[in-house]
C-alpha positions as CSV (number, residue, x, y, z in Angstrom):
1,X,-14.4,40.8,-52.4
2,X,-11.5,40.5,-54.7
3,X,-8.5,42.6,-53.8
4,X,-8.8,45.4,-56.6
5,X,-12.5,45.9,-54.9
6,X,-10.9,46.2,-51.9
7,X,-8.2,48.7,-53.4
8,X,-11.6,51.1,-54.2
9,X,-13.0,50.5,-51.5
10,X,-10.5,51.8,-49.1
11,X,-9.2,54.3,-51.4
12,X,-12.9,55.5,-51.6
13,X,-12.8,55.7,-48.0
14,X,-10.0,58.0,-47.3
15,X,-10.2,59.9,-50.5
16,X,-12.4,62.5,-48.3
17,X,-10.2,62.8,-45.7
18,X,-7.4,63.0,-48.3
19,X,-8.9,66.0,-50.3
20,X,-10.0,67.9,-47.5
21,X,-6.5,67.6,-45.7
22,X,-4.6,68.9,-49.1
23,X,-7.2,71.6,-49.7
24,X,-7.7,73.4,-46.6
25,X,-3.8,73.5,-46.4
26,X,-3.7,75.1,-50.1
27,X,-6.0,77.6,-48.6
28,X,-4.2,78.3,-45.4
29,X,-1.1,78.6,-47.1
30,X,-2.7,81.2,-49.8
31,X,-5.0,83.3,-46.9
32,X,-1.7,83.3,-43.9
33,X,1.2,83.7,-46.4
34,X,3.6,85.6,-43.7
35,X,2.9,83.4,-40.9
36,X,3.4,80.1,-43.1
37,X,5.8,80.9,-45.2
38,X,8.0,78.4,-43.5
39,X,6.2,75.7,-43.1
40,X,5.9,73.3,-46.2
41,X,2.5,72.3,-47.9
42,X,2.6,69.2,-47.7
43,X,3.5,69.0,-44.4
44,X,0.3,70.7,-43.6
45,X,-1.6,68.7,-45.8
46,X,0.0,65.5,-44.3
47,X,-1.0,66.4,-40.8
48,X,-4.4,67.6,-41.9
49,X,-5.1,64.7,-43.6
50,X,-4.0,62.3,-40.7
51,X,-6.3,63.6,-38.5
52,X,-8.9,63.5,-40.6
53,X,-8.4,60.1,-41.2
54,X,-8.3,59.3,-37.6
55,X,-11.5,60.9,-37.4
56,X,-13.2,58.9,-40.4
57,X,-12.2,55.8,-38.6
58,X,-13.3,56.9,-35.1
59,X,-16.8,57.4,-36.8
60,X,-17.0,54.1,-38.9
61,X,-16.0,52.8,-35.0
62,X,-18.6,55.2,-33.2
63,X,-21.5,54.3,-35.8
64,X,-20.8,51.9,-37.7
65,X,-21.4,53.3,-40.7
66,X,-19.2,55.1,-43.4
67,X,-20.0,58.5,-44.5
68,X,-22.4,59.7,-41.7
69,X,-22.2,63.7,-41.8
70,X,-21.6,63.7,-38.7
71,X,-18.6,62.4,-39.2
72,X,-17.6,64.8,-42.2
73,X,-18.7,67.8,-39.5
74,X,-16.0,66.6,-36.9
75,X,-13.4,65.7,-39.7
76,X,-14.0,69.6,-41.0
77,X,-13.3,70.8,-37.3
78,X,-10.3,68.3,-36.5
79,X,-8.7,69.7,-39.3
80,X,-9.3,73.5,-38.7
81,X,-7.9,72.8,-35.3
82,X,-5.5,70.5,-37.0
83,X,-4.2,73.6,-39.2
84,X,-5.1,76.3,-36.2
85,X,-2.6,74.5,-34.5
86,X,0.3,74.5,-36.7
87,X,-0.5,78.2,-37.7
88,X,-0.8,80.1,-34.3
89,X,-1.1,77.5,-31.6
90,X,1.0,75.4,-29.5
91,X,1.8,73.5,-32.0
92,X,4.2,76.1,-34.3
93,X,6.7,75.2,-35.5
């Protein structure tokens, strides 16, 4: 594989995990205005979308496979407890 396949690989990889991290923290910020009106956006999305990276790579570890919707099921719950977390949990900053 030459290195700019490998480039697209990857970045096809953790472009999910990536999207759904900056996404759900748009939303969040737009549904809990009040309570998050101090934290930054991208700081949400970063977080988010670290955990759900650590997830995609715990399930290509788990199964051995990439893209398994079991995987995308726990990546979607990591990251609503992700954001949970940072809005009303232990984890408030």
């Amino acid at each position: 594989m030459d290195p700019l396949a490998a480039f697209w690989q990857l970045a096809n990889f953790l472009l999910p995990a990536f999207l759904l991290g900056a996404v759900a923290a748009a939303l969040a910020k737009l549904t809990w205005r009040r309570e998050l009106a101090r934290a930054a956006w991208w700081r949400l999305a970063r977080d988010a979308a670290l955990v759900c990276t650590l997830v995609l790579v715990a399930g290509l570890v788990i199964t051995g496979y990439d893209g398994r919707m079991a995987t995308y099921a726990a990546m979607v719950v990591a990251c609503a407890v992700t954001l949970w977390w940072r809005l009303s949990g232990p984890g408030r900053r």
